[in-house]
NULOVEX-223929 format. One record per residue (C-alpha): residue in one letter; x, y, z. Coordinates in steps of 0.05 Angstrom, whole numbers, padded with zeros to 5 digits, always signed. Last residue first. Layout:
BEGIN
AXYZ/...
***
This chain:
BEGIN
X-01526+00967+00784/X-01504+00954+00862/X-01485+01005+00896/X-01445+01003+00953/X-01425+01061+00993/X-01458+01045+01053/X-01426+00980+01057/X-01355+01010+01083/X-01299+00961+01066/X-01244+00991+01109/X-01182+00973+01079/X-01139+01036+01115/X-01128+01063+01040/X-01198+01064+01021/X-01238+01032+00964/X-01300+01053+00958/X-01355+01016+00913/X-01397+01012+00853/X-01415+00939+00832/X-01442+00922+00764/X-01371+00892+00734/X-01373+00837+00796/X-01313+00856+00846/X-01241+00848+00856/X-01203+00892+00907/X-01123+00884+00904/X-01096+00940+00964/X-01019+00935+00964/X-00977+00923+01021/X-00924+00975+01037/X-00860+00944+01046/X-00811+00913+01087/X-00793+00947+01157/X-00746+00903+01199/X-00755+00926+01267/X-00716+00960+01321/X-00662+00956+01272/X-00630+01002+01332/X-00611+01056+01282/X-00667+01055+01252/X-00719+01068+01305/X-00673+01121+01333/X-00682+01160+01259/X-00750+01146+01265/X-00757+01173+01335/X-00700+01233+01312/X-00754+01251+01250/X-00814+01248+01292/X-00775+01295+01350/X-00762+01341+01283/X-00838+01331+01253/X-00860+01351+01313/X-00819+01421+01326/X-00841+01443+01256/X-00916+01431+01262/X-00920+01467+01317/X-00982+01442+01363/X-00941+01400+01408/X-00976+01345+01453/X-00969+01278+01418/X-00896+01292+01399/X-00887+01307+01476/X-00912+01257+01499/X-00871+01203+01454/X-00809+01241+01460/X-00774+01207+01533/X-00805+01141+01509/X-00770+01152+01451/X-00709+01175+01490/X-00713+01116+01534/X-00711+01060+01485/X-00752+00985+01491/X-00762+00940+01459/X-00808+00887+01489/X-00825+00840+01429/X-00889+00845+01432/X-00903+00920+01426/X-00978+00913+01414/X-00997+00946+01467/X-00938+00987+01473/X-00974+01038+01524/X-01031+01042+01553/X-01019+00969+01576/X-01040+00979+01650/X-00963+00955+01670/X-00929+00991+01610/X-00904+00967+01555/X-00832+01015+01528/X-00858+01058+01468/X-00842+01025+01401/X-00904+00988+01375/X-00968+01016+01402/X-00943+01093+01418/X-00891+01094+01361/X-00939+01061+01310/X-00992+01118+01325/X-00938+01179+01325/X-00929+01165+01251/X-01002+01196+01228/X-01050+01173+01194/X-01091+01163+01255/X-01108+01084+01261/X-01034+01076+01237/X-01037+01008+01191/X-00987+00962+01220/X-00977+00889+01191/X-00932+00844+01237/X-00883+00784+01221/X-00853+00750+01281/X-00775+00731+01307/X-00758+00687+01362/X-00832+00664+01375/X-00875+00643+01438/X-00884+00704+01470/X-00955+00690+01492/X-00984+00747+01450/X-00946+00725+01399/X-00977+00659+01401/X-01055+00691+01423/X-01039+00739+01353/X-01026+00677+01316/X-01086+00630+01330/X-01132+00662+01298/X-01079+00682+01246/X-01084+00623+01217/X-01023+00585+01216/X-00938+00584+01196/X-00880+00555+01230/X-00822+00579+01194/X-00749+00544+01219/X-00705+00598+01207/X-00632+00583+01188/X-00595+00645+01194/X-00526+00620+01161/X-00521+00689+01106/X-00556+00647+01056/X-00613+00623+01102/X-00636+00681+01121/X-00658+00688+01041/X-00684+00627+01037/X-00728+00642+01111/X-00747+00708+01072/X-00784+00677+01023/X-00814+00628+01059/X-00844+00688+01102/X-00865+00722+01038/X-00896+00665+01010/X-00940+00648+01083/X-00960+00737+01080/X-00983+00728+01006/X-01023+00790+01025/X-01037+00796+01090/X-01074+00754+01143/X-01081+00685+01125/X-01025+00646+01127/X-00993+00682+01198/X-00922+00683+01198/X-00879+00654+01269/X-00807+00648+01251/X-00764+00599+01301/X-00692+00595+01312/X-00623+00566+01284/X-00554+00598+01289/X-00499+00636+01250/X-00435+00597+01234/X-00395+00665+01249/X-00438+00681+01313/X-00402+00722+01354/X-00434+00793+01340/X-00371+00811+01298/X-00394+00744+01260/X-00460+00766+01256/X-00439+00830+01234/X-00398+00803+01181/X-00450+00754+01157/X-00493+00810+01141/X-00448+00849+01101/X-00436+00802+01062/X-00508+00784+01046/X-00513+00857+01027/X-00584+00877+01015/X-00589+00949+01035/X-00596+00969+01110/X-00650+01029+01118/X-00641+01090+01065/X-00633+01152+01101/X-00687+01190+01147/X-00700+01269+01137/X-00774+01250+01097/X-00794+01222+01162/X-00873+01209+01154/X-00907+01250+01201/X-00982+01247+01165/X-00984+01194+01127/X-00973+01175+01046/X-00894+01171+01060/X-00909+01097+01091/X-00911+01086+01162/X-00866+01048+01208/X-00795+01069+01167/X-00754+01049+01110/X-00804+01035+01055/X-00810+00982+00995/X-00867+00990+00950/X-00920+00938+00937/X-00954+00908+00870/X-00892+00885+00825/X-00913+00817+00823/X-00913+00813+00905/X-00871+00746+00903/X-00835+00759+00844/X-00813+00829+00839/X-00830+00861+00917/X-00789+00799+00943/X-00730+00813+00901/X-00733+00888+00916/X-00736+00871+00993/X-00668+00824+00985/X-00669+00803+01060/X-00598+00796+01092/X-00576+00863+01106/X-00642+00875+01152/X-00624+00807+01181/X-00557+00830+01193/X-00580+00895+01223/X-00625+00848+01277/X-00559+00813+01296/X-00508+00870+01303/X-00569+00901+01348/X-00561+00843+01398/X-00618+00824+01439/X-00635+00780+01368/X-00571+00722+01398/X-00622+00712+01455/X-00582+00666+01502/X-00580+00600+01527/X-00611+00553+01481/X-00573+00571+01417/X-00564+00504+01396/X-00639+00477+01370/X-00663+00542+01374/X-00739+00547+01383/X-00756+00594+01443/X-00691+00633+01439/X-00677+00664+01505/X-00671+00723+01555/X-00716+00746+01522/X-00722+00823+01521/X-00712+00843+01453/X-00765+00792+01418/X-00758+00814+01346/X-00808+00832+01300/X-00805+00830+01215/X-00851+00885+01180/X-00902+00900+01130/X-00928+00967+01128/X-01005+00980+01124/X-01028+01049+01098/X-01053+01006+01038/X-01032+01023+00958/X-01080+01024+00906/X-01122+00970+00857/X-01190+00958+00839/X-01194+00897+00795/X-01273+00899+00754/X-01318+00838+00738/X-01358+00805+00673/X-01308+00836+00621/X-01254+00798+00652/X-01184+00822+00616/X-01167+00845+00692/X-01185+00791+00715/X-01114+00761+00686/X-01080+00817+00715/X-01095+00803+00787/X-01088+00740+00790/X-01016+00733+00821/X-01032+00785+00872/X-01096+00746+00891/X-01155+00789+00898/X-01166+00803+00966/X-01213+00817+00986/X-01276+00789+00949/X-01332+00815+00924/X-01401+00809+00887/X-01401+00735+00912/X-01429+00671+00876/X-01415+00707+00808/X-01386+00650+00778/X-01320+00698+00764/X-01322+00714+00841/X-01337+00645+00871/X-01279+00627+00831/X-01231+00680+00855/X-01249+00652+00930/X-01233+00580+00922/X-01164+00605+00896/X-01155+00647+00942/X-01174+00595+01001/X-01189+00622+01064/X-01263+00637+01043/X-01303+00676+01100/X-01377+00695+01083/X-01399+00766+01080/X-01476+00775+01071/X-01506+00836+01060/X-01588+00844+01055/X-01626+00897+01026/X-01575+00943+00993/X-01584+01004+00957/X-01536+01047+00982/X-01531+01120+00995/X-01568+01128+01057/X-01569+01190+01087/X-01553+01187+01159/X-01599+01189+01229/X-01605+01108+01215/X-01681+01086+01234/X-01684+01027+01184/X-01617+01002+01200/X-01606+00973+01138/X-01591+00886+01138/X-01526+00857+01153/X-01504+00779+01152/X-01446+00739+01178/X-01425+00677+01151/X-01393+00616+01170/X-01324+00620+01204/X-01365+00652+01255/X-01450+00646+01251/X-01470+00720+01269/X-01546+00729+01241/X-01583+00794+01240/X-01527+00849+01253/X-01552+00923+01236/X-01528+00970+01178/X-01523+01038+01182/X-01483+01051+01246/X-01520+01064+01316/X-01503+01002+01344/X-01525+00943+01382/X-01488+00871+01367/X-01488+00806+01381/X-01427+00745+01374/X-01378+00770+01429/X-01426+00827+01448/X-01468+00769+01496/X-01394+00746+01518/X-01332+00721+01502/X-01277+00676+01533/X-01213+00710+01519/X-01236+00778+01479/X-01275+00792+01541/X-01302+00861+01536/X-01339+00894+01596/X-01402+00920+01611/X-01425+00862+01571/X-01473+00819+01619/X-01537+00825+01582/X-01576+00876+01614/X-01509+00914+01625/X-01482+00927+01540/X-01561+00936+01528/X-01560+00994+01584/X-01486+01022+01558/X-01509+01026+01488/X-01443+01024+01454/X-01398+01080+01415/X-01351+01053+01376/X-01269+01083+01384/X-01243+01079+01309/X-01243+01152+01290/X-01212+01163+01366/X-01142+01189+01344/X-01157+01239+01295/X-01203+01275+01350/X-01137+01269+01392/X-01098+01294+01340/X-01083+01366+01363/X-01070+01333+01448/X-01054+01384+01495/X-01032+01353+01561/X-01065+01306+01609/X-01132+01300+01561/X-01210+01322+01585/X-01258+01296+01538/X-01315+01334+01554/X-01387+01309+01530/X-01444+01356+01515/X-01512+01316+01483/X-01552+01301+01551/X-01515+01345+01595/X-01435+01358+01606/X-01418+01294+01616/X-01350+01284+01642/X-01292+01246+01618/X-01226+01242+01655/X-01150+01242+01643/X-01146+01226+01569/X-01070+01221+01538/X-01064+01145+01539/X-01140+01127+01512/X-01122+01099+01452/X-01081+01046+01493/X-01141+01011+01528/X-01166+00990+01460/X-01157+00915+01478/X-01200+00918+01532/X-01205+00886+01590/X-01162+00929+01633/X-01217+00989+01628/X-01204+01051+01567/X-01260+01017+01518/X-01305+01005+01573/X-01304+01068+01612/X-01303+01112+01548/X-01365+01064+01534/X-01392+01086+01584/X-01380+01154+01586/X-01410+01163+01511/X-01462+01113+01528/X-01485+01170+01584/X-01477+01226+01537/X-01540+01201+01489/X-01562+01155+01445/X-01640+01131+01445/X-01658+01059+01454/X-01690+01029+01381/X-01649+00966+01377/X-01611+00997+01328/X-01585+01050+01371/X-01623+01111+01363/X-01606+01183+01349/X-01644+01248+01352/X-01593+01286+01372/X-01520+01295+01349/X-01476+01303+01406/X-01427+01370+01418/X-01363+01338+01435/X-01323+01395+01482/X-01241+01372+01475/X-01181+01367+01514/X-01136+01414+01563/X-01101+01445+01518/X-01111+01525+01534/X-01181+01513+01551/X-01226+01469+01517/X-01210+01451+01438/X-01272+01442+01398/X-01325+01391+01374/X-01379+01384+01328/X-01441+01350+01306/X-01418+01287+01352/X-01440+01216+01334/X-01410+01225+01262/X-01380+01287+01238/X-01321+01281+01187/X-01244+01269+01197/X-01218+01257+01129/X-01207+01194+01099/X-01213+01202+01022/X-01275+01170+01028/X-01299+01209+01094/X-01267+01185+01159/X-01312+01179+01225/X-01325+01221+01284/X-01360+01213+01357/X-01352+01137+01342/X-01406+01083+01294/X-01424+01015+01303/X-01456+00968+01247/X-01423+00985+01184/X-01348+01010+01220/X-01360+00940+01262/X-01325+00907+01189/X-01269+00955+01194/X-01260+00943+01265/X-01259+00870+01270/X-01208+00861+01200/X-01167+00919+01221/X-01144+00888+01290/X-01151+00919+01364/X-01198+00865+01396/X-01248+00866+01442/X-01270+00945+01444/X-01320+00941+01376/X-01342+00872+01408/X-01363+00828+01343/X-01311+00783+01356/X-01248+00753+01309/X-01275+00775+01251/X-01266+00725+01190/X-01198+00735+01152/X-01197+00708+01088/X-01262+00751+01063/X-01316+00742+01014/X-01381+00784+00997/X-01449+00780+00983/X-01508+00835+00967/X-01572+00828+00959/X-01608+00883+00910/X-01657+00954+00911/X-01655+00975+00836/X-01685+01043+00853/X-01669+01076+00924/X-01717+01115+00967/X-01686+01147+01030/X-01698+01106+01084/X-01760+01076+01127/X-01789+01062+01072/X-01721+01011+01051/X-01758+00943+01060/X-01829+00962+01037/X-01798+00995+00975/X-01747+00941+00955/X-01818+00882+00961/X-01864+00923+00920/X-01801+00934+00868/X-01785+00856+00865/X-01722+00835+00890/X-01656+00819+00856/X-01619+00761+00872/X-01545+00777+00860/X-01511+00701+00873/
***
């Protein structure tokens, strides 16, 4: 519920900021609760765009997701390539009231990039970091890197001396620590009470260096798995917002005077995984000794046997749009050059699986998180009919997707479904986490569970992050996605949609990365 306070009570609250009329509570709902409050603990959209309020990097993205000034007033190439001068903004103060400077810059370069962390792969290209002085940092990179700033819009900065008196200097996304369930930014909002699977509320940062273009007083997000459970709490005004609005809902509020649907399309592509390097299914009941998905017949038959279109019509109600590659044709690299992936052709499928030796086809296991993306249990059922029809009969085991990632993480599927919104806009990102071999201090193909693995792309991965013409990238992009397609390396689905639903009085930005940033929020 909207509880407005009284104007004596707004104004002692927000002195400290800008003046705002109409000063309010705010309340939202989630499915997916943050995993840890540790900006460097876990590499997942729902931890870092909820951190985005309370932690803040060297840059940021504007609305329309531009690279903007944030911790650093500026920054420019050094040398002929070899990285990037970050000129600091002064005058800043971690909410706890400890002033920011070069040294949490360092440290938290050393704490984002150390085994530990989950981030560690962001850091690839970066060879050293040296402060300069107070408010100079050098980011020194092993070739040149253009997107680099790009690359690091996600990377918090932490107070290393509040990160050491309590026993964080390093992230433990297994057991936890003191930044597990606290936090110490420089962002606009501060943490006051972290109860997970509860609720987790925000208050201003009274001593924030930005303008403040809210009005909020208090913010309070509160997991609901449930959709349904969650679209009521909306229309009873319970909560100002919820994401996401249920596809199959979604034009029934629409007719609701009392709230507002905000709709686009997400960065985020939809895809089926396959574990290339087992040497065996996990969960076949007859395939036990061998991996029938090492074969590339295999994966194109699965490609051949999911109707996409059909899935997009009734499961999706119309709200997604297929794709062909690892990033949708809104992002920077996108392979205009690439053909059409594998068409639905059931036929086709069961002729490459019988090429591949498997006429009858087989049984194994499909791993889908329930809470994740959009109608992600529904699609997965979908797709295990479809399998089905062509002789691949899936047996779906489906959960929260607290306990999904440690699952795939573990290796214990025989085909996955993944989400993968590119960080940097820009088609290099999914090749570095999702398609470059894994390497031993998981730079590289962090999130590459499967294990696929292709020389050339590991052979064009540096240099697509170090050329400066345009042209030439775009070509070795083109032949990755190309190579990418022609191994079925994965399945890729769709684009998921963005469905926001808020009260009618709320002002907000919705952004194709779905970041919900608080300091745009207005409440009217």
């Amino acid at each position: 519920m909207i509880r407005k306070l009284s104007y004596a009570a707004a104004i002692a609250l927000l002195a400290p900021l800008a003046p705002l009329a109409n000063a309010e509570e705010f309340t939202w709902a989630v499915t997916t609760d943050p995993q840890t409050m540790d900006p460097h603990a876990v590499n997942s959209a729902p931890v870092l765009g909820f951190l985005n309020n309370i932690y803040e990097g060297l840059v940021r993205r504007d609305r329309e997701m531009a690279i903007e000034p944030a911790l650093a007033l500026s920054w420019e190439p050094i040398g002929a390539g070899e990285g990037w001068r970050f000129n600091l903004r002064q005058g800043v103060t971690f909410q706890n009231g400890a002033p920011f400077t070069a040294e949490d810059v360092l440290f938290s370069y050393q704490r984002a990039s150390s085994e530990q962390a989950d981030t560690r792969s962001w850091f690839s290209p970066v060879s050293d970091v040296v402060v300069v002085d107070d408010f100079t940092v050098d980011i020194m990179t092993t070739s040149p890197n253009p997107i680099f700033p790009d690359s690091i819009a996600n990377w918090m900065i932490m107070d290393s001396d509040w990160a050491m008196a309590n026993d964080a200097a390093r992230p433990d996304k297994e057991a936890g620590n003191f930044a597990t369930l606290n936090a110490n930014g420089t962002g606009a909002f501060a943490l006051t009470e972290r109860a997970p699977g509860l609720r987790t509320v925000l208050e201003p940062h009274a001593t924030w260096w930005g303008e403040a273009s809210h009005n909020i007083t208090r913010a309070e997000m509160t997991p609901i798995q449930n959709p349904a459970t969650a679209l009521a709490a909306l229309l009873s005004g319970d909560v100002d917002f919820i994401n996401p609005v249920p596809v199959q809902d979604a034009a029934r509020l629409q007719g609701d005077a009392n709230v507002k649907v905000i709709q686009g399309i997400e960065a985020r592509v939809i895809m089926l995984g396959f574990p290339h390097e087992a040497e065996t299914l996990k969960y076949s009941s007859e395939t036990s000794d061998a991996n029938p998905f090492a074969d590339p017949r295999v994966r194109r038959a699965v490609a051949h046997a999911i109707n996409v279109p059909a899935i997009l019509q009734t499961t999706m109600r119309g709200n997604a749009e297929a794709v062909n590659q690892l990033v949708s044709p809104a992002m920077r690299g996108y392979s205009d050059a690439l053909g059409g992936d594998a068409a639905y052709d059931p036929d086709a499928a069961r002729a490459l699986l019988a090429e591949a030796g498997y006429e009858d086809g087989f049984s194994f296991g499909l791993k889908c998180p329930n809470d994740r993306y959009l109608n992600d249990e529904a699609v997965c059922q979908a797709i295990t009919g479809m399998l089905a029809q062509v002789g691949l009969r899936a047996a779906l085991d489906a959960m929260p997707v607290q306990n999904y990632w440690p699952e795939l993480r573990a290796d214990n599927y025989d085909m996955y479904l993944l989400g993968w919104s590119p960080g940097t806009f820009d088609a290099e990102h999914p090749i570095r986490f999702l398609a470059a071999t894994p390497d031993a201090d998981k730079r590289l193909g962090s999130w590459n569970f499967g294990g696929y693995s292709n020389a050339r792309v590991d052979e064009l991965l540096p240099m697509i992050q170090s050329e400066i013409d345009d042209t030439k990238r775009q070509a070795m992009l083109n032949e990755v996605a190309q190579t990418l397609q022609d191994d079925t390396a994965y399945v890729p689905l769709y684009v998921q949609p963005l469905i926001w639903g808020t009260r009618a009085n709320i002002d907000l930005v919705q952004r194709p990365d779905n970041f919900f940033i608080l300091r745009w929020v207005t409440v009217n």
